[in-house]
VEXSEDO-768648 format. One record per residue (C-alpha): residue number from 1; y negated, z negated, x negated. Coordinates in pm, 1 decimal, decimal comma. Example, Ala and Ser with C-alpha at 12.3 -4.5 7.8 and 13.67 -1.06 7.14 Angstrom:
% VEXSEDO-768648
SITE    i         v         w         u
SITE    1     450,0    -780,0   -1230,0
SITE    2     106,0    -714,0   -1367,0
This chain:
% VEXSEDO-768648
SITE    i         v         w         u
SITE    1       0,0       0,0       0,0
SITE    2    -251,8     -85,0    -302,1
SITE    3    -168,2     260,3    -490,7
SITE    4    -257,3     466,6    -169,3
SITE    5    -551,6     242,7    -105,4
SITE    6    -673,3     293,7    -472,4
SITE    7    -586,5     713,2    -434,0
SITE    8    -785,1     702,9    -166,4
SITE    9   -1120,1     508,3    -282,2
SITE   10   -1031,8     818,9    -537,8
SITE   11   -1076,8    1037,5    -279,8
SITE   12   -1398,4     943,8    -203,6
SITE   13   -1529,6     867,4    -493,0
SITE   14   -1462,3    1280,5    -611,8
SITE   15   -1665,7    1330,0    -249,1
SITE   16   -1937,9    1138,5    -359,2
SITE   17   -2006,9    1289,6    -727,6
SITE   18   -1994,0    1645,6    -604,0
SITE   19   -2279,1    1485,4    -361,9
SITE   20   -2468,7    1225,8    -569,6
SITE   21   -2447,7    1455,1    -899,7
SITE   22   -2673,3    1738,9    -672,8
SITE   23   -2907,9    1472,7    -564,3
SITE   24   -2934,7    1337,3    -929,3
SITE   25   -3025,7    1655,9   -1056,0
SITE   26   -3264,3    1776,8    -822,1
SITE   27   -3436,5    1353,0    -927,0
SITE   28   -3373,1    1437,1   -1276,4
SITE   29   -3643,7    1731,8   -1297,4
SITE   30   -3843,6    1727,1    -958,9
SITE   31   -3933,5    1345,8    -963,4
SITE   32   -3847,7    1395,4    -600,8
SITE   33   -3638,2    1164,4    -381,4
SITE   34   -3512,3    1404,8    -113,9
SITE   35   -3392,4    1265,9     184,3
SITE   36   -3250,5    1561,9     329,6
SITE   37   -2992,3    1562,1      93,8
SITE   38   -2732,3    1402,9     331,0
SITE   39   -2839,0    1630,4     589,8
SITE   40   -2783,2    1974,5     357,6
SITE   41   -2448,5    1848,5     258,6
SITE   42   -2381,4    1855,8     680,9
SITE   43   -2531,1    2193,1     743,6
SITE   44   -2265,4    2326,2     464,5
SITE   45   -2014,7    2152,3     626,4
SITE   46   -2115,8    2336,8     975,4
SITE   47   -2141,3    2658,3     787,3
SITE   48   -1815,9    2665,7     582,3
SITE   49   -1690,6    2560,7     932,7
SITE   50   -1803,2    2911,8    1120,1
SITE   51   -1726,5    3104,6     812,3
SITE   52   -1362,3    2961,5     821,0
SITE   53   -1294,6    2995,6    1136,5
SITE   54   -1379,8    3410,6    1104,1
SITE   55   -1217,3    3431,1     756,5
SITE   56   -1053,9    3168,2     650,9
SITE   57   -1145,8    2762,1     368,6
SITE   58   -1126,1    2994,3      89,7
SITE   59   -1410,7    3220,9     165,0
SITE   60   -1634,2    2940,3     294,4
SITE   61   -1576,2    2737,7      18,9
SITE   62   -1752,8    3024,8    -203,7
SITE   63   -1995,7    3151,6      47,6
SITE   64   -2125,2    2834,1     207,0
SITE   65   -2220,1    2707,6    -121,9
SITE   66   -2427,3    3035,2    -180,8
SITE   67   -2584,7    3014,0     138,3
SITE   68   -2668,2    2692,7      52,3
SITE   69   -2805,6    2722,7    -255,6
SITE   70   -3019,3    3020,5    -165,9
SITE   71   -3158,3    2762,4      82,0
SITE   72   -3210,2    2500,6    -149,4
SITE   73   -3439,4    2769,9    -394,3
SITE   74   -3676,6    2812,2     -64,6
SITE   75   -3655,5    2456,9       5,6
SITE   76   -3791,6    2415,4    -391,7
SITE   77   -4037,8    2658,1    -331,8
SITE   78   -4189,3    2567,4     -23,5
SITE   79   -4077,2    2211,0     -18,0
SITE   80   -4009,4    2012,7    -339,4
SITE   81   -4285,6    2146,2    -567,0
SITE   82   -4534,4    2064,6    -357,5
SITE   83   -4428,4    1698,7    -310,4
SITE   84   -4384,4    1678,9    -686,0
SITE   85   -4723,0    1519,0    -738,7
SITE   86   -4756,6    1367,5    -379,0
SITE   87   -4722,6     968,1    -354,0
SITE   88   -4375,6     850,5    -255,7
SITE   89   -4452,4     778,9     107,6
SITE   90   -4516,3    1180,3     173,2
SITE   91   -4240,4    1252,7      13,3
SITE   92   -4004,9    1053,1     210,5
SITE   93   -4192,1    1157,7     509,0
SITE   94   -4161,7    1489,5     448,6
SITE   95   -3785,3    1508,8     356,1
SITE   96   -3666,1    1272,6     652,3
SITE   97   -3870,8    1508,4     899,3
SITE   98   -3640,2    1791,9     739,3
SITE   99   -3340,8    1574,3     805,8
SITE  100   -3435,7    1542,1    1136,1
SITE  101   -3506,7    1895,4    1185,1
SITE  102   -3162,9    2023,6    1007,0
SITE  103   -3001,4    1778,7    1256,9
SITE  104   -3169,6    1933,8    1548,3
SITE  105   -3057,9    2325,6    1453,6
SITE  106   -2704,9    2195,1    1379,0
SITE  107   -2701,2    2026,0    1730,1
SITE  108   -2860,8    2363,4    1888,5
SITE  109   -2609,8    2608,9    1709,8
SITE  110   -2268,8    2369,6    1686,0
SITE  111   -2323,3    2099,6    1999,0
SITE  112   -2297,6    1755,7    1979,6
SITE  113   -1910,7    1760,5    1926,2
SITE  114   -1737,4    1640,3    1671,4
SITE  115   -1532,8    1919,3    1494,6
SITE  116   -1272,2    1952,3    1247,2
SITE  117   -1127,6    2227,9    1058,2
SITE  118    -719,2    2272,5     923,8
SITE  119    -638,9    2245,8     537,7
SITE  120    -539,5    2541,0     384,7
SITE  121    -192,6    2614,8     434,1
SITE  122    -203,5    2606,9      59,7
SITE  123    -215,3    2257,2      -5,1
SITE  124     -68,5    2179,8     352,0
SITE  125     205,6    1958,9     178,4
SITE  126     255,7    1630,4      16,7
SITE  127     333,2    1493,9    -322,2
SITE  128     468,5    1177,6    -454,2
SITE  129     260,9     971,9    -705,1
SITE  130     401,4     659,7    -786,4
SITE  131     618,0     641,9    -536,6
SITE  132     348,4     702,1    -229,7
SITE  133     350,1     984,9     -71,9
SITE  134     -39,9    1116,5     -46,1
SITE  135    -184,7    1441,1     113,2
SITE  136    -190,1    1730,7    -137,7
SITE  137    -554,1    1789,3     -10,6
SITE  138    -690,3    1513,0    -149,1
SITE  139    -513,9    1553,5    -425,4
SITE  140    -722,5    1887,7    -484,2
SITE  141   -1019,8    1700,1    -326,0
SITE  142    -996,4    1459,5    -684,8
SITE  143    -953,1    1739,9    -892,6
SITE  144   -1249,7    1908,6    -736,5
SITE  145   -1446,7    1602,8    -795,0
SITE  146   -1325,7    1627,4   -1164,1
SITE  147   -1400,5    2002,1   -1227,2
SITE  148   -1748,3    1938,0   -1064,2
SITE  149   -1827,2    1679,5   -1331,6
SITE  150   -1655,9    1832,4   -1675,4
SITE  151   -1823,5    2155,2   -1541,7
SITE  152   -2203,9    1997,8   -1540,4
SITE  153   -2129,0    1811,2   -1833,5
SITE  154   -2024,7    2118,6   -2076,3
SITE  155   -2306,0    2314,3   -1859,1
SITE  156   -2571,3    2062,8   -1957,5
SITE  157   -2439,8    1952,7   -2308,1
SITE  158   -2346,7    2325,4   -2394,8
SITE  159   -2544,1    2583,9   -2296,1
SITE  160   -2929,3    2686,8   -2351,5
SITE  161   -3016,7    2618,8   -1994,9
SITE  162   -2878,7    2336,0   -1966,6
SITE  163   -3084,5    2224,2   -2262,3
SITE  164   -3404,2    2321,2   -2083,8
SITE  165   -3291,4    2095,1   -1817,2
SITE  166   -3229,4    1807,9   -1999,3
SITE  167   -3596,7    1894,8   -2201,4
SITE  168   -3759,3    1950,8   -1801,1
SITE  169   -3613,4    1638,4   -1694,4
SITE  170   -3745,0    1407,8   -2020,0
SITE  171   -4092,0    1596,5   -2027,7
SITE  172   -4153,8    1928,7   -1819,0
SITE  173   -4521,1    1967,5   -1953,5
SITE  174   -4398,6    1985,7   -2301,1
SITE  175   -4122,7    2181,2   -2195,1
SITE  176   -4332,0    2423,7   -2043,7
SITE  177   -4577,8    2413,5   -2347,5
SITE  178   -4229,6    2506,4   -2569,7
SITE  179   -4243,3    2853,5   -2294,0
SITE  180   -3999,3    2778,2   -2050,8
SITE  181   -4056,2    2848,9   -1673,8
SITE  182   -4031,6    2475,1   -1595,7
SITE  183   -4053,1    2632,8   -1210,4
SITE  184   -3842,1    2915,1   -1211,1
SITE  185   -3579,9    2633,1   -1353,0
SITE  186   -3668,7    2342,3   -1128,5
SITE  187   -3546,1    2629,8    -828,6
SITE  188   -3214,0    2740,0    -980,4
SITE  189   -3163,5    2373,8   -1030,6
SITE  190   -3249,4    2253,2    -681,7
SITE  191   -3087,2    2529,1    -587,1
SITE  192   -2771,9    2433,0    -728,9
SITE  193   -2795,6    2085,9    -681,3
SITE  194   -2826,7    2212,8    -297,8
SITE  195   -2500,0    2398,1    -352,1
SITE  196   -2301,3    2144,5    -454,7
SITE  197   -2396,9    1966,9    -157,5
SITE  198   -2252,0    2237,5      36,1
SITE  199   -1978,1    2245,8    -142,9
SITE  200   -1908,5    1882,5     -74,4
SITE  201   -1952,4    1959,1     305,1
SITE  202   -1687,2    2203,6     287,5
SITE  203   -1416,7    2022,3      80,6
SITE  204   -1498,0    1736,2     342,3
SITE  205   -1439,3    1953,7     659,5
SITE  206   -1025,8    1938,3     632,3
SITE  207    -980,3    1520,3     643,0
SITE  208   -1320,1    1435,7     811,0
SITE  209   -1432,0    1528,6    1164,4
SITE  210   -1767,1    1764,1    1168,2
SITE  211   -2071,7    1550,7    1369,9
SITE  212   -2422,6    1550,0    1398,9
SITE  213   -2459,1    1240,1    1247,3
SITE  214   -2235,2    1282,4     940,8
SITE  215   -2505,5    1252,8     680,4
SITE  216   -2642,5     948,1     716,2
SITE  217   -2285,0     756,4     562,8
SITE  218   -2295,3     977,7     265,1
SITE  219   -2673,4     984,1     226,0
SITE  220   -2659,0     631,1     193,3
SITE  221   -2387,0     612,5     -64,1
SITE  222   -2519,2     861,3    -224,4
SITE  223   -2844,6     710,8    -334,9
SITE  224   -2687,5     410,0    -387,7
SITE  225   -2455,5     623,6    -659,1
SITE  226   -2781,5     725,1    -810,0
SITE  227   -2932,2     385,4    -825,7
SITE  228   -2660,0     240,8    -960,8
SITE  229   -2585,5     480,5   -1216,3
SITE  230   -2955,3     580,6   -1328,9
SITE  231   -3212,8     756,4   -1174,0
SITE  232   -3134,9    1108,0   -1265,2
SITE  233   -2840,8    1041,9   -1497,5
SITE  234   -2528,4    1230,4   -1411,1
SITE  235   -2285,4    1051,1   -1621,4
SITE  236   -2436,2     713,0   -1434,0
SITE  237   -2342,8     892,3   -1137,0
SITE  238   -2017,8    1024,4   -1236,7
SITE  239   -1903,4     620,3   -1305,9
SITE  240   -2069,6     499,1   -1030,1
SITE  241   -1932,2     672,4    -775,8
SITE  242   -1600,0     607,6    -878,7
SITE  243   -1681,2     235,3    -847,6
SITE  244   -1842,6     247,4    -507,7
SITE  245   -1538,3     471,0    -389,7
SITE  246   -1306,4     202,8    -467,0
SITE  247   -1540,0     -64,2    -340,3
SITE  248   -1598,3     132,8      -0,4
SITE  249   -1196,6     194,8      37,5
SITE  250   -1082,7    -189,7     -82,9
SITE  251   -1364,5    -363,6      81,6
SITE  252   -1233,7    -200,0     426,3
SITE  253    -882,4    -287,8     411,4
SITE  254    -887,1    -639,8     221,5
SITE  255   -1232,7    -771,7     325,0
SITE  256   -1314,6    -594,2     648,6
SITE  257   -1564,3    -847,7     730,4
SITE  258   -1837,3    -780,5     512,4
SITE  259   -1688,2    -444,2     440,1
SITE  260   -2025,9    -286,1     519,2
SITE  261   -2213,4    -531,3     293,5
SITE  262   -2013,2    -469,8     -42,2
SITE  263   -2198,2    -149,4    -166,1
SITE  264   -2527,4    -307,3    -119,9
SITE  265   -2401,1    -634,4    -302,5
SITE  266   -2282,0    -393,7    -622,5
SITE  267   -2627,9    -236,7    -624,7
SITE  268   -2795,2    -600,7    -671,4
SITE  269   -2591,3    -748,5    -905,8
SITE  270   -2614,6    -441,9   -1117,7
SITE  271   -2969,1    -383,4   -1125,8
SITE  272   -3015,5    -759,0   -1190,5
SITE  273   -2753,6    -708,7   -1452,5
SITE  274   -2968,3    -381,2   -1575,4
SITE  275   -3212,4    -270,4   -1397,7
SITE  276   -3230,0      94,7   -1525,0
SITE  277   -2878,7     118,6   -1369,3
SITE  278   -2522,7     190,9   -1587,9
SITE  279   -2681,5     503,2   -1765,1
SITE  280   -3046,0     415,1   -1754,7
SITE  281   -3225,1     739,1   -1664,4
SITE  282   -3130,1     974,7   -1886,9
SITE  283   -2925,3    1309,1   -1780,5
């Protein structure tokens, strides 16, 4: 009973750094705390849902994260860089009115039902691991979690861009100074950061119904992932949300009580502990 609970805080801790490692990034070089986060990740969901149900998971997977990132390039363009400067009361403003508002067209187009979609016939099985049987879905839901993270690690650490991001997110006006398009980057990354929370929404569609009001859970864990691990750090998010996934799953089962209390508890005692979070603020 402990090993499945433990695979499955597993689970959702994979969910939650494809989510919280998009909504660190976008922190990292924007500066901006976007509440619609949580409500992008949903409208992915809703959209790999129609694509899947005219194609089939496979092609939503890939083309709901597109859509999604195209949308999160306008949303940096018409959105996020002009908050960049704004105090931190606009900004939340702002980006809770667009949570609100994604909310309302998902209601309008989808309904007020809740929804699910089937796994892939592909991974429509089980496997043993130490001796419990678990869902070969989530399985694939872990490793997803896992190629998310190597993937933006080897991206960031590796590669010229990724550079520039890391430069952007330390000090854009010297990074700009140095002749990089500090905006033309800030979109591909909010852009992708918007993506991933697509993604997430589609890998979630199989084992969790499809609502209205799906965002607000994961919003909230979300930020707590980034506060936790660092304020724009994605390896403090990486840890971190294996932590709270295994706090959220245990805390339900053995202490279902204050269940709902636990997260919040782990962010206190760990910004008392260190306030700059695991990582500190570094990405």
């Amino acid at each position: 009973m402990l090993t499945i609970n433990i695979l499955n805080g597993l689970v959702y801790g994979s969910l939650l750094i494809i989510v919280a490692s998009g909504l660190a990034l976008i922190y990292g070089l924007r500066r901006v705390v976007n509440f619609a986060h949580g409500s992008l990740y949903m409208l992915g969901a809703y959209i790999g849902y129609s694509i899947a149900l005219h194609s089939n998971f496979w092609a939503a997977l890939i083309i709901a994260p597109l859509i999604m990132g195209v949308i999160g390039m306008l949303l940096d363009r018409y959105g996020l860089r002009l908050l960049q400067d704004r105090d931190p009361l606009s900004v939340i403003l702002v980006t809770f009115g667009l949570l609100l508002v994604i909310e309302d067209v998902v209601q309008t187009v989808w309904g007020k039902s809740n929804l699910s979609l089937d796994e892939p016939e592909l991974l429509n099985t089980s496997i043993q691991i130490l001796g419990t049987t678990m869902p070969t879905y989530r399985i694939a839901v872990v490793v997803a979690g896992a190629a998310v993270a190597l993937g933006l690690t080897l991206w960031l650490r590796g590669t010229r861009m990724g550079l520039f991001v890391r430069s952007a997110s330390t000090d854009p006006t010297t990074t700009a100074m140095q002749g990089v398009n500090t905006d033309r980057l800030s979109a591909l990354v909010v852009g992708l950061g918007t993506a991933l929370a697509g993604f997430a929404g589609v890998v979630t569609a199989p084992f969790l119904s499809l609502s209205p009001s799906m965002s607000g859970d994961v919003l909230i864990d979300s930020f707590m992932v980034v506060v936790i691990g660092g304020l724009g750090s994605l390896p403090g998010a990486f840890f971190a949300a294996m932590i709270l996934g295994q706090v959220q799953t245990l805390g339900a089962i053995y202490l279902p009580d204050i269940s709902a209390l636990l997260p919040f508890l782990l962010m206190i005692a760990i910004l008392l502990w260190r306030p700059a979070g695991l990582a500190g603020n570094r990405t």
